[in-house]
C-alpha positions in Angstrom: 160.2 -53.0 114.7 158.5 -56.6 113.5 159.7 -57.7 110.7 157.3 -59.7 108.3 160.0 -61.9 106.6 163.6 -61.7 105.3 163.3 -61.5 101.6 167.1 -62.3 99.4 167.4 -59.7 96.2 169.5 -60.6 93.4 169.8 -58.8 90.8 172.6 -57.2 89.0 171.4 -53.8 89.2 172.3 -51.4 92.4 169.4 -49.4 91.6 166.6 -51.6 91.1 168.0 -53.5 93.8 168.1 -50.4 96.3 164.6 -49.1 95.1 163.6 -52.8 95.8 165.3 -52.8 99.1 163.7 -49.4 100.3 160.1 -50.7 99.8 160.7 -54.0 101.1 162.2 -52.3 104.5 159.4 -49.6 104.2 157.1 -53.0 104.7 158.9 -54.7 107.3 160.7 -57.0 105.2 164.4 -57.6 106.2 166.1 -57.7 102.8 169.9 -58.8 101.4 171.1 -58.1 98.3 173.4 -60.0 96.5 174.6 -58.7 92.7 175.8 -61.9 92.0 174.6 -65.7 91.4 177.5 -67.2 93.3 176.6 -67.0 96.7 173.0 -67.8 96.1 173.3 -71.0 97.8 175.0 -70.6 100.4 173.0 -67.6 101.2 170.1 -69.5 101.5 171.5 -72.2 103.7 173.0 -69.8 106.0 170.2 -66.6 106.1 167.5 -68.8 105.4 165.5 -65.8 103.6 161.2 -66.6 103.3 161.0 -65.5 99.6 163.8 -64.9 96.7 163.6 -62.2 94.5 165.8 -63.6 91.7 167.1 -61.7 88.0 167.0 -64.1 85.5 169.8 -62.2 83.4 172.7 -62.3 85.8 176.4 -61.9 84.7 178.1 -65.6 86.0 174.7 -67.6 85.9 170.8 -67.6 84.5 168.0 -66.9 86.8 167.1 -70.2 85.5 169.4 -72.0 86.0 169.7 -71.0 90.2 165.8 -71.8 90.5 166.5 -75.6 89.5 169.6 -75.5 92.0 167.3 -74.1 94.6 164.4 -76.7 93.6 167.1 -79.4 94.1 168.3 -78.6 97.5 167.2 -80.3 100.8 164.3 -79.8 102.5 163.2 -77.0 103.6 165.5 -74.8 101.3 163.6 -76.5 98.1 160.4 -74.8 99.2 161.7 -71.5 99.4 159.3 -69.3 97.1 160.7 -67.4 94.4 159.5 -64.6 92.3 161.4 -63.8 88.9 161.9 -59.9 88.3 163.0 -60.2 84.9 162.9 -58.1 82.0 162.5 -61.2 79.6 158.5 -61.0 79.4 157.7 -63.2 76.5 154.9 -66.0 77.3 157.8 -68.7 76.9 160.0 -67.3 79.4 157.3 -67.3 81.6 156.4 -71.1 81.1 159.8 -72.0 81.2 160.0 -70.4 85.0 156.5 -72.1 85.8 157.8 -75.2 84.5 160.6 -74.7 86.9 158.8 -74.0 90.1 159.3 -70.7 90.3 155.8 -69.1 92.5 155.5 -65.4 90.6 156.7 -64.0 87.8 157.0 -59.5 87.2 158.5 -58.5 84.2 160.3 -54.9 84.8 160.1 -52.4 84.7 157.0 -53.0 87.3 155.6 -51.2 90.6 157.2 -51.6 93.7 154.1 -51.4 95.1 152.9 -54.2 93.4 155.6 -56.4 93.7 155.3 -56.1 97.7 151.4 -57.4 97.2 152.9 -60.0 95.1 155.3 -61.0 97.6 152.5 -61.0 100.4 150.7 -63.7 97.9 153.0 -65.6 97.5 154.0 -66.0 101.1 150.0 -66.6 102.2 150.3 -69.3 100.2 153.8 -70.9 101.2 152.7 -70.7 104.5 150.2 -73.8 103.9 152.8 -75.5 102.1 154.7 -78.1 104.4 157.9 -78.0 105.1 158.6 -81.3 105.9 159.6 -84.4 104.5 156.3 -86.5 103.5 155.9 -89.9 103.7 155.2 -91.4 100.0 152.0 -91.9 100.4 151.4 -88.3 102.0 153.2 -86.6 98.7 151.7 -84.2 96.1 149.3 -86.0 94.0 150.1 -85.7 89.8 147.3 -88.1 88.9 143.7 -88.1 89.6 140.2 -90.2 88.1 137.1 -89.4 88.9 134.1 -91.3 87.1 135.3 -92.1 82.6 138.3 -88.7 83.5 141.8 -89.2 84.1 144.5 -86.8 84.4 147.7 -86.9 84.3 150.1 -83.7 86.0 153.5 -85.2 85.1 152.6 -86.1 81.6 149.9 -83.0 80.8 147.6 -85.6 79.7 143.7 -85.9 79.8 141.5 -88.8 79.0 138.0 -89.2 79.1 136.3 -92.6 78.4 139.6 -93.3 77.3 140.4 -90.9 75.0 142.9 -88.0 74.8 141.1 -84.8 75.1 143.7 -81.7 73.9 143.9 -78.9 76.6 146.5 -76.4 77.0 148.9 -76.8 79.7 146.6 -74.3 81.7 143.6 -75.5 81.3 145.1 -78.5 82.1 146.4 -77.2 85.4 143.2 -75.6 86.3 141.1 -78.9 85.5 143.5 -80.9 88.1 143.2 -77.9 90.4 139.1 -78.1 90.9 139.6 -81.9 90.5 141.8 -82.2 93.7 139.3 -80.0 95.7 135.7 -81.6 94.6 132.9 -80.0 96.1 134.8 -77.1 97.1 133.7 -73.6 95.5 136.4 -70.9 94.8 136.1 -67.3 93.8 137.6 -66.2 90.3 140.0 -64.5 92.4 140.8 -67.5 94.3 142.0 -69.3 91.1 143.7 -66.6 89.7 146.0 -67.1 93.0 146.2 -70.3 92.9 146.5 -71.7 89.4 148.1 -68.2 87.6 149.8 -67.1 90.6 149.0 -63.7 89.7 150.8 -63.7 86.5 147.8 -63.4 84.0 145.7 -60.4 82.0 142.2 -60.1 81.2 141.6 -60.1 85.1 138.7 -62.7 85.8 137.3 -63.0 82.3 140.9 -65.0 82.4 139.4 -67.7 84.6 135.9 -67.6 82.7 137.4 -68.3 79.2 139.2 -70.8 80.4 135.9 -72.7 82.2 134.3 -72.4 78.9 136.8 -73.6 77.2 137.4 -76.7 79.3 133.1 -77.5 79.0 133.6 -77.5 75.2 136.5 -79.7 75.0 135.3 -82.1 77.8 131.7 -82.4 77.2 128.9 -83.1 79.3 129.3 -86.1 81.5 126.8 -87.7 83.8 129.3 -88.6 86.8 131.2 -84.9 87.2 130.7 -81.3 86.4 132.3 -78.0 86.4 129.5 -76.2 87.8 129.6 -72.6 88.4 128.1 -70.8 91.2 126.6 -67.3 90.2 127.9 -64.3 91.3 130.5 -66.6 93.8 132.9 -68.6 91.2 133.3 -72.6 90.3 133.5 -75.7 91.6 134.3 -79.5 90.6 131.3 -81.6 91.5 131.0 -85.1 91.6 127.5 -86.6 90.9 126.2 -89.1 93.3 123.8 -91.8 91.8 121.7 -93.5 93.9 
């Protein structure tokens, strides 16, 4: 049998973490369970798992607290995805994760169905992630201007002409997203993936308030636009004057 990936479950509970298991294995997924946060680490070093399904309430240490010890570990082990299975489904536990670097977020009880599409997400998209060191000028941008904009990742800040414009840490992180792919049209879908990571409501519409949203707070501009493409999605375009 071909396995898809070896996938670490920990969570505290035998039976979410069997009923896990049996799904996982029923889609090729090699799967160990640990009960504990202890032998996270070391578990990861040694097994090398693709993904971590990880319990934020554990009984020797926070869900939260292993993601930052996983984010701080060499490379490759630092890009491992993880997906939080959580029963704490409050919009600030879910930023905190995000803010962590944690890829998915399912708030239980949930499908086991769905979590396996969640898992195959997630691990579409690490496989276009590098896994090797980058040289500095090769690493993640956090800042980006284009024409009178500037935005800044690390700080959640936007300027235009100078100015601060006030967007929410989404919009925020969607603006950057088109900005860093100019020219380039995605689907509604396309940025639910890649800018909610599947975690949002409102399906679409999501994407569409937030586009509006971003047009009334930034304004029309005569070097850039956030144009959309009807019936397809949006895209960041730069305007070339001649």
């Amino acid at each position: 049998m071909s396995l898809e990936g070896k996938i670490l479950v920990v969570d505290d509970e035998p039976n979410i973490s069997e009923v896990v298991r049996l799904y996982l294995e029923h889609s090729q997924y090699e799967t160990i369970l640990l009960y504990r946060g202890r032998d996270v680490i070391k578990t990861i070093t040694e097994e090398r798992p693709n993904l971590v399904l990880l319990d934020i309430m554990l009984p020797d240490i926070s869900g939260y607290e292993l993601c930052e010890q996983i984010r701080r570990m060499d490379t490759p082990f630092n890009h491992t995805p993880i997906i939080f299975l959580t029963a704490k489904g409050e919009s600030i536990d879910k930023l905190r994760g995000f803010n962590l670097g944690v890829d998915d977020y399912l708030v239980k009880p949930f499908d086991p169905n769905e979590l396996v599409a969640r898992i195959k997400a997630v691990l579409r998209r690490a496989v276009h992630i590098p896994h090797e060191p980058a040289p500095p000028q090769s690493s993640p941008r956090k800042w980006l201007e284009i024409g009178n904009i500037v935005i800044d990742l690390e700080q959640y800040r936007v300027t235009v002409d100078g100015k601060r414009v006030e967007l929410t840490p989404k919009e925020i992180e969607l603006l950057f997203f088109l900005m860093s792919n100019p020219g380039r049209v995605f689907t509604r879908e396309d940025l639910l993936g890649y800018v909610w990571n599947f975690d949002f409501t409102g399906g679409t519409r999501t994407v569409d308030a937030h586009v509006k949203n971003l047009r009334k707070k930034l304004g029309q501009h005569e070097s850039w636009n956030i144009q959309t493409l009807w019936g397809i999605g949006y895209s960041f375009e730069v305007v070339q004057h001649v």
